[in-house]
N, CA and C atoms as an extended XYZ file, in Angstrom:
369
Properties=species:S:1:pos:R:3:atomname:S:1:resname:S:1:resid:I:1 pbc="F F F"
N        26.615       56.741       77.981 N   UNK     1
C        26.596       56.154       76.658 CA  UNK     1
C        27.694       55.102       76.518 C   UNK     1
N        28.991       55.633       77.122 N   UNK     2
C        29.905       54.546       77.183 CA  UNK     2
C        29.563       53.197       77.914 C   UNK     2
N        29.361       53.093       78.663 N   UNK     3
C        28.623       52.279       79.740 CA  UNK     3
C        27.568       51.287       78.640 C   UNK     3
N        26.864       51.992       77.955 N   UNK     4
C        25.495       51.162       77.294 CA  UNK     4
C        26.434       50.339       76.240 C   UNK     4
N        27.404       51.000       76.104 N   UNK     5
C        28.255       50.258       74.693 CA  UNK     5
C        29.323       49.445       75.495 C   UNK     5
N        29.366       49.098       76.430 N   UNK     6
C        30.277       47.976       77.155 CA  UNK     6
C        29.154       47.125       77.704 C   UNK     6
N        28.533       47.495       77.916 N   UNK     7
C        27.175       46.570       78.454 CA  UNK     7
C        26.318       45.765       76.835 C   UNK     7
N        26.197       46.724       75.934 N   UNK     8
C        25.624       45.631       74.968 CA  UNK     8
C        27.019       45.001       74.001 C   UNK     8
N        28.128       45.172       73.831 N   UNK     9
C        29.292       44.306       74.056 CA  UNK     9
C        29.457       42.794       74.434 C   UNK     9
N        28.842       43.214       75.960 N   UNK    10
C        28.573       41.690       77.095 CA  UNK    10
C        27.589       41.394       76.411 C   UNK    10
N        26.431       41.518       76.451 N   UNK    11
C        25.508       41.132       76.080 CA  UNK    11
C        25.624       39.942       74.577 C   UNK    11
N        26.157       41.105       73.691 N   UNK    12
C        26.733       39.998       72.278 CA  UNK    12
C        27.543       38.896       72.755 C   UNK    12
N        28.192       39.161       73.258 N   UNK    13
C        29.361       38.180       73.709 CA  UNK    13
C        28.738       36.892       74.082 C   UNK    13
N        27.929       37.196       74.959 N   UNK    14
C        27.073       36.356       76.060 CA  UNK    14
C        26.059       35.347       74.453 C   UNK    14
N        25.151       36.072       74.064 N   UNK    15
C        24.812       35.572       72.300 CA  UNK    15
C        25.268       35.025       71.538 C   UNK    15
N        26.522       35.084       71.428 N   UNK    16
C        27.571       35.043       70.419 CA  UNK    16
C        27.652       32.980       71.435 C   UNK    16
N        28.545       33.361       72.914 N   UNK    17
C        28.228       31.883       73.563 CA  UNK    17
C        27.176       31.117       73.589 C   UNK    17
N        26.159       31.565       73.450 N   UNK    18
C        24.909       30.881       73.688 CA  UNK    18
C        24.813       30.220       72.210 C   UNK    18
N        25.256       30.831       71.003 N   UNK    19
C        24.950       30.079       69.956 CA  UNK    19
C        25.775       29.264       69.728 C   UNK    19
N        27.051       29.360       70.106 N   UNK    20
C        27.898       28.683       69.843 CA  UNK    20
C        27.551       27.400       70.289 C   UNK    20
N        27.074       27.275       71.510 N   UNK    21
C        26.076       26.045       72.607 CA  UNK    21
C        25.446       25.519       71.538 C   UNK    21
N        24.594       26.358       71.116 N   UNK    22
C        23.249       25.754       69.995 CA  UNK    22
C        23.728       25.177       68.982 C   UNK    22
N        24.793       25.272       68.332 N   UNK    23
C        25.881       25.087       67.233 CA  UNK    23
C        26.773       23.876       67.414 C   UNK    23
N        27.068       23.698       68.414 N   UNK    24
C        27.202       22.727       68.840 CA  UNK    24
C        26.790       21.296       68.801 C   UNK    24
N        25.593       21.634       69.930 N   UNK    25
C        24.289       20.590       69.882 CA  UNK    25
C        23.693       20.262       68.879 C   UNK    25
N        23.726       20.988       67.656 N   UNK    26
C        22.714       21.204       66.560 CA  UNK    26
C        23.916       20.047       65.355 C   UNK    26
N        25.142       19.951       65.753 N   UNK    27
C        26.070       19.194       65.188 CA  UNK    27
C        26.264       17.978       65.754 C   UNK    27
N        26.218       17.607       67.016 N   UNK    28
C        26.412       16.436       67.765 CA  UNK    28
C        25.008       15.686       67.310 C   UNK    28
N        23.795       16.210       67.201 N   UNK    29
C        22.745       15.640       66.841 CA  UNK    29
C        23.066       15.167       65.223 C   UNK    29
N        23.134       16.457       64.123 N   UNK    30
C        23.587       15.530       63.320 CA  UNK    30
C        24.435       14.564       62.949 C   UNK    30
N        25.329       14.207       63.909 N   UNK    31
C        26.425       13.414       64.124 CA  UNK    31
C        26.069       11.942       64.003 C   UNK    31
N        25.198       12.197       65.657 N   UNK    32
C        24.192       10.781       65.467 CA  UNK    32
C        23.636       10.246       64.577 C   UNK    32
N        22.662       11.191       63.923 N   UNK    33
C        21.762       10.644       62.938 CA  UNK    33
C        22.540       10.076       61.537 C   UNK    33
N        23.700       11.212       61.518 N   UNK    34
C        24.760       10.442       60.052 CA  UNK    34
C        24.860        8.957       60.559 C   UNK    34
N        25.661        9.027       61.683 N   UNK    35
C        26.381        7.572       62.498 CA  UNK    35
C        25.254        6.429       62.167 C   UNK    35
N        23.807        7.113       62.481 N   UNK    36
C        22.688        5.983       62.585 CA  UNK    36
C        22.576        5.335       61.259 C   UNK    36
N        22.785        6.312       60.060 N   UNK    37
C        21.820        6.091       58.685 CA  UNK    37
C        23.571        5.028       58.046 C   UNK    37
N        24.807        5.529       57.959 N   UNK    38
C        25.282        4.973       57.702 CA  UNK    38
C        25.688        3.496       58.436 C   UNK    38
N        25.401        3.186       59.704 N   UNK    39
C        25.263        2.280       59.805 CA  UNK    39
C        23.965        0.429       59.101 C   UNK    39
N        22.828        1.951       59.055 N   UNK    40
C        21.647        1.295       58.376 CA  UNK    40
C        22.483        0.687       56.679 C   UNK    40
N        23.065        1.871       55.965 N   UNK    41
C        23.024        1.605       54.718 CA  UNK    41
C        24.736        0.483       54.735 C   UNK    41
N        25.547        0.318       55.767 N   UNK    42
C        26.202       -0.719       56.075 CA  UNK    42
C        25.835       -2.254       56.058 C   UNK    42
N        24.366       -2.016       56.718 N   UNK    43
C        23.706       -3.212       57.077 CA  UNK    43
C        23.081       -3.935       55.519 C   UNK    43
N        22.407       -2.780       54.958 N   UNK    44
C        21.918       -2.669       53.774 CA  UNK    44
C        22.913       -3.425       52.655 C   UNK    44
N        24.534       -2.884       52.528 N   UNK    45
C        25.159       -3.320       51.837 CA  UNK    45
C        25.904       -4.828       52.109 C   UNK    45
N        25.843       -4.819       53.429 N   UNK    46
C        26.234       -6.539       53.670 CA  UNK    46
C        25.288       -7.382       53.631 C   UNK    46
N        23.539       -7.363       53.057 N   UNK    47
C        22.971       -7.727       53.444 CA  UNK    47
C        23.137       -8.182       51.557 C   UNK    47
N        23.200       -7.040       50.959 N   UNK    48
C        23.086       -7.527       49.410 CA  UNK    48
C        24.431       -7.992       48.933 C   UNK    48
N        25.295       -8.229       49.900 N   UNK    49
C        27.332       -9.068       49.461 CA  UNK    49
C        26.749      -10.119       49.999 C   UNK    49
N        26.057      -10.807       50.682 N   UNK    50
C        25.898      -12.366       51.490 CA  UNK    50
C        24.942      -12.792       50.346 C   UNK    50
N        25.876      -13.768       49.847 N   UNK    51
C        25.753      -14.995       48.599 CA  UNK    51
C        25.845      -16.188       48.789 C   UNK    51
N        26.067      -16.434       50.143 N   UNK    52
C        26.756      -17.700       50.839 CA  UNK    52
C        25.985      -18.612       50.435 C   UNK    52
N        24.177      -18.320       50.801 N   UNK    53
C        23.667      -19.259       50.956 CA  UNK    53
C        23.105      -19.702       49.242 C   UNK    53
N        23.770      -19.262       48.446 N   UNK    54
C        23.453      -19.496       47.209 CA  UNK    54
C        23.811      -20.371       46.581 C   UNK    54
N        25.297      -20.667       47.622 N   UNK    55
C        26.269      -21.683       46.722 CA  UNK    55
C        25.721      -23.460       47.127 C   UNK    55
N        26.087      -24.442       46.620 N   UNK    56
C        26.033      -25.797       47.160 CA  UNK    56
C        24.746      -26.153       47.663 C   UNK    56
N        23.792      -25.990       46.222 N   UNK    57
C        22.856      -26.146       46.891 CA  UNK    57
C        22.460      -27.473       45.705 C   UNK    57
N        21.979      -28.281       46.835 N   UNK    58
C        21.701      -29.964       46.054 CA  UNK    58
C        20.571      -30.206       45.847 C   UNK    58
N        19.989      -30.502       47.350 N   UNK    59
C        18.396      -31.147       47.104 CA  UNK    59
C        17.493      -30.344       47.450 C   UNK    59
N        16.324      -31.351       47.504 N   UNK    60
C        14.980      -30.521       47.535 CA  UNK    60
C        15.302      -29.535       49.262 C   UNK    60
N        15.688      -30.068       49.847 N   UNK    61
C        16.065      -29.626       51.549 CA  UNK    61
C        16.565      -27.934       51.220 C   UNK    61
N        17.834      -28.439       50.299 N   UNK    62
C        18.712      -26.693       50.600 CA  UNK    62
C        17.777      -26.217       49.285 C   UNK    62
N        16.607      -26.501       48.770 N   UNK    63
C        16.390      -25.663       48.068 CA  UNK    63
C        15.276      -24.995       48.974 C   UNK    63
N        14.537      -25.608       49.540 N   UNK    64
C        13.666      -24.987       50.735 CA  UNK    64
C        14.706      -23.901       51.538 C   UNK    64
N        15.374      -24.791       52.336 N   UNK    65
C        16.236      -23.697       53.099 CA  UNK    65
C        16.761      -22.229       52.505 C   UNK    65
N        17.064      -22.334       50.910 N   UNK    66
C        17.805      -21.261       50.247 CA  UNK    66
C        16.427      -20.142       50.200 C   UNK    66
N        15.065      -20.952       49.772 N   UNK    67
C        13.961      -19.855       49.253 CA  UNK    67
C        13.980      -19.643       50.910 C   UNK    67
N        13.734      -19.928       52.169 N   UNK    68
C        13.641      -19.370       53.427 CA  UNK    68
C        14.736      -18.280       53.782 C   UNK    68
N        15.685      -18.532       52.891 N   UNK    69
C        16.688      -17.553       53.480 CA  UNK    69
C        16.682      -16.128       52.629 C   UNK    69
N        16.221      -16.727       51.204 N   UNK    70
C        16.052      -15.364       50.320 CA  UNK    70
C        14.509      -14.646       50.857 C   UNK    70
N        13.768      -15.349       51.325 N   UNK    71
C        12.602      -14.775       52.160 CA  UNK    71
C        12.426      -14.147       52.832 C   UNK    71
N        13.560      -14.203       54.399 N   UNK    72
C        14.299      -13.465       54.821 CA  UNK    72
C        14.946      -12.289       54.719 C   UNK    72
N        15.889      -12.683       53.905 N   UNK    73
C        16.866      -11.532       53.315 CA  UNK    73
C        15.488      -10.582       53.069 C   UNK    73
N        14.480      -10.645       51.753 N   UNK    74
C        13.509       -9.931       51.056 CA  UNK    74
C        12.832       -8.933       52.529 C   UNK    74
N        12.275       -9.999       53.719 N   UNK    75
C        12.139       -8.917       54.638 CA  UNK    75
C        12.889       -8.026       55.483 C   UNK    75
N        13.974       -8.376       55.600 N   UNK    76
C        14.955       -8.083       56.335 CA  UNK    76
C        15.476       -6.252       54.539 C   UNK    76
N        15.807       -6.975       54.259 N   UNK    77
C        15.648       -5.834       53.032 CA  UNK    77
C        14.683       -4.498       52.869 C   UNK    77
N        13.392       -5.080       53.358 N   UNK    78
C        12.738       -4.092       53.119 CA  UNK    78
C        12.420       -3.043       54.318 C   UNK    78
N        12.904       -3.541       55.676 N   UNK    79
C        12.644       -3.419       56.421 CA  UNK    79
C        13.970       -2.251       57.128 C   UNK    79
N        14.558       -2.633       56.677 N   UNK    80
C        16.105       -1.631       56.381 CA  UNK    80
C        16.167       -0.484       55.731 C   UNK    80
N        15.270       -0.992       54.305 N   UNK    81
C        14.873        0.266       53.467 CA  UNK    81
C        13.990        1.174       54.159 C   UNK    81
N        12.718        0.787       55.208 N   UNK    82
C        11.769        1.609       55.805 CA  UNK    82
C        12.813        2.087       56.751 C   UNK    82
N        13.634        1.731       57.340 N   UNK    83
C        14.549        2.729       58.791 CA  UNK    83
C        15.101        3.335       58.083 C   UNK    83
N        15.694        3.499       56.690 N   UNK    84
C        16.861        4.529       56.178 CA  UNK    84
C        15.902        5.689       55.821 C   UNK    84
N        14.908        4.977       55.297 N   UNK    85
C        13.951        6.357       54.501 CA  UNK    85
C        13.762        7.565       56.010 C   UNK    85
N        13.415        6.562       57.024 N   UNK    86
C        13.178        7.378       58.147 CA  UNK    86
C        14.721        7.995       58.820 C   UNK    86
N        15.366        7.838       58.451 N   UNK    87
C        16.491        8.470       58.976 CA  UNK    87
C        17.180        9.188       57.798 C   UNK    87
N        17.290        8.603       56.883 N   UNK    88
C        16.973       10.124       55.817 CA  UNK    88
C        16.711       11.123       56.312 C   UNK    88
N        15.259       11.081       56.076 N   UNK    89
C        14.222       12.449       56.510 CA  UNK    89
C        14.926       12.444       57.389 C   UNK    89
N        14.930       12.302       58.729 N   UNK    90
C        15.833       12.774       60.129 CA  UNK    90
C        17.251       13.438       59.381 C   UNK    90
N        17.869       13.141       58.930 N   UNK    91
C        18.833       13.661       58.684 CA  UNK    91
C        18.996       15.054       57.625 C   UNK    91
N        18.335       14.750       56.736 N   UNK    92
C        18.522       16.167       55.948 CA  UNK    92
C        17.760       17.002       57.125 C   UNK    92
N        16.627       16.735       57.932 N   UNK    93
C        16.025       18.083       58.799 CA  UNK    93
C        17.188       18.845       59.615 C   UNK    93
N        18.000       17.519       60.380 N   UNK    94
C        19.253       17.969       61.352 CA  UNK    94
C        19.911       18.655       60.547 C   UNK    94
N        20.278       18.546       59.203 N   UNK    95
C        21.314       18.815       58.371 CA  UNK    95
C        20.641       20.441       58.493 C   UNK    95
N        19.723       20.297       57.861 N   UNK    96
C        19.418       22.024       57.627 CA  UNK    96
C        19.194       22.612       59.105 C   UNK    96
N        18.908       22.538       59.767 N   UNK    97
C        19.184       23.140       61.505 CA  UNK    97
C        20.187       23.403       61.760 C   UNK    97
N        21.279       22.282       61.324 N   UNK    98
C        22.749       22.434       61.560 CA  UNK    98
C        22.991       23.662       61.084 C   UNK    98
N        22.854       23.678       59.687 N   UNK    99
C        23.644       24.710       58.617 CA  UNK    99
C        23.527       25.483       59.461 C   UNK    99
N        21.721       26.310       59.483 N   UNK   100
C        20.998       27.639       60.290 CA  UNK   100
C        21.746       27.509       60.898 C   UNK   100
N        21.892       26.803       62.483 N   UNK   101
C        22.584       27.532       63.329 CA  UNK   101
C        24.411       27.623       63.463 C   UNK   101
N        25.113       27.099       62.412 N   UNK   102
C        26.370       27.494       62.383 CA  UNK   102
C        26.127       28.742       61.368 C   UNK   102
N        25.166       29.131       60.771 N   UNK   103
C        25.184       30.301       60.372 CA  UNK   103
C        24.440       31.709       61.166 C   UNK   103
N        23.884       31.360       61.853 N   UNK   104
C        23.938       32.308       63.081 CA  UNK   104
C        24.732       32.264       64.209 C   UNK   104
N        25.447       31.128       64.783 N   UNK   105
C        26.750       30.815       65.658 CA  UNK   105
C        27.707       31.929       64.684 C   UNK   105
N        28.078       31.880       63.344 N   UNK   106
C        29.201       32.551       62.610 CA  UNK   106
C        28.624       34.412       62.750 C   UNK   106
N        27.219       34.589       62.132 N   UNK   107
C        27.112       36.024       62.289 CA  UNK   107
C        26.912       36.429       63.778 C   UNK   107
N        26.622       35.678       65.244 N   UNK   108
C        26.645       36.043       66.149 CA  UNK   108
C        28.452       36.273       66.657 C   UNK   108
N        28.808       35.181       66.492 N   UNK   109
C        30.662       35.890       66.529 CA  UNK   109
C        31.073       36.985       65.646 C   UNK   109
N        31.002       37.464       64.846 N   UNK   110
C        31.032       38.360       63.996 CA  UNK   110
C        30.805       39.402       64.816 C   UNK   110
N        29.609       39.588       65.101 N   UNK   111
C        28.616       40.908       65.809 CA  UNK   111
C        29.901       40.689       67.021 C   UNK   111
N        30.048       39.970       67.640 N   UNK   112
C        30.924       40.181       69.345 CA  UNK   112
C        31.779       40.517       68.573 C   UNK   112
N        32.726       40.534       68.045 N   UNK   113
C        33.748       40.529       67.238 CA  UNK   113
C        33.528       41.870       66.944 C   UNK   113
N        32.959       42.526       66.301 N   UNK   114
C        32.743       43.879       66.350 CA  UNK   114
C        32.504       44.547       67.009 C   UNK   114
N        31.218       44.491       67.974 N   UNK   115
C        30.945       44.955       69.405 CA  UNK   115
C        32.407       44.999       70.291 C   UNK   115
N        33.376       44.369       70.128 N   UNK   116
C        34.467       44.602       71.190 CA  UNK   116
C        35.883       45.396       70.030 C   UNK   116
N        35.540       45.291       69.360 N   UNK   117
C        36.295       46.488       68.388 CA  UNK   117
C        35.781       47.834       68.682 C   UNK   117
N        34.364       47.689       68.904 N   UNK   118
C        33.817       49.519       69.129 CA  UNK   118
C        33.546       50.205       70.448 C   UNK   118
N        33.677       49.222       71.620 N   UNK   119
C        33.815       48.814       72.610 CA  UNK   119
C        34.920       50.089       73.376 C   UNK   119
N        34.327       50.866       73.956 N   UNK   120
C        35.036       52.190       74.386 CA  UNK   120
C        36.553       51.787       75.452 C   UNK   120
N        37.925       52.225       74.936 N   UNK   121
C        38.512       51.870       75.642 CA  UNK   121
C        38.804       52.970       77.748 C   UNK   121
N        39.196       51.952       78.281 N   UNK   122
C        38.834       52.680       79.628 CA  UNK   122
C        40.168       53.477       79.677 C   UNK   122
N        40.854       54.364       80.138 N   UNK   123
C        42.369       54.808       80.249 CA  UNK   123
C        42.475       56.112       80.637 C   UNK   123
């Protein structure tokens, strides 16, 4: 009996590492995807501060050029908005995976954590 209770001990222990792995990974992924979306909504916000081409504008020429550039911007805008929406979604999914598995990484340390408290001493 002693034996079965040092052996499922290891066993937690061994669980307890393996999630910690998963817990891990499950954070480095959301890492990325934050890194990705705030870069998107970076892009997003320098895209709506650039006024440049608004200023000094004379003739019929920079008024063409200005509607080509707000044309631009408009796709370039919307097109930013479709990658965030999609990395959104990517991200709250990672987000909630994350949580789950730092909340089974936490109750699997717990359990080893106890398992080697009840853990028969040898002497």
């Amino acid at each position: 009996m002693k034996a079965l209770k040092g052996q499922r001990a290891a066993q937690i222990a061994s669980l307890a590492d393996l999630a910690g792995m998963i817990e891990a990974g499950s954070l480095a992924r959301l890492s990325a995807v934050s890194e990705e979306r705030l870069a998107t909504l970076g892009a997003l916000g320098r895209l709506q501060a650039d006024t440049s081409a608004a200023q000094d504008v004379g003739g019929l020429g920079d008024l063409c050029i200005l509607a080509r550039h707000q044309q631009w911007r408009q796709h370039r805008r919307a097109a930013l908005n479709i990658r965030l929406a999609a990395q959104t979604a990517a991200w709250q999914d990672k987000r909630q995976k994350a949580a789950r598995d730092v909340a089974r990484a936490d109750v699997a340390r717990r359990l080893a954590a106890k398992a080697m408290r009840e853990r028969p001493r040898r002497g």
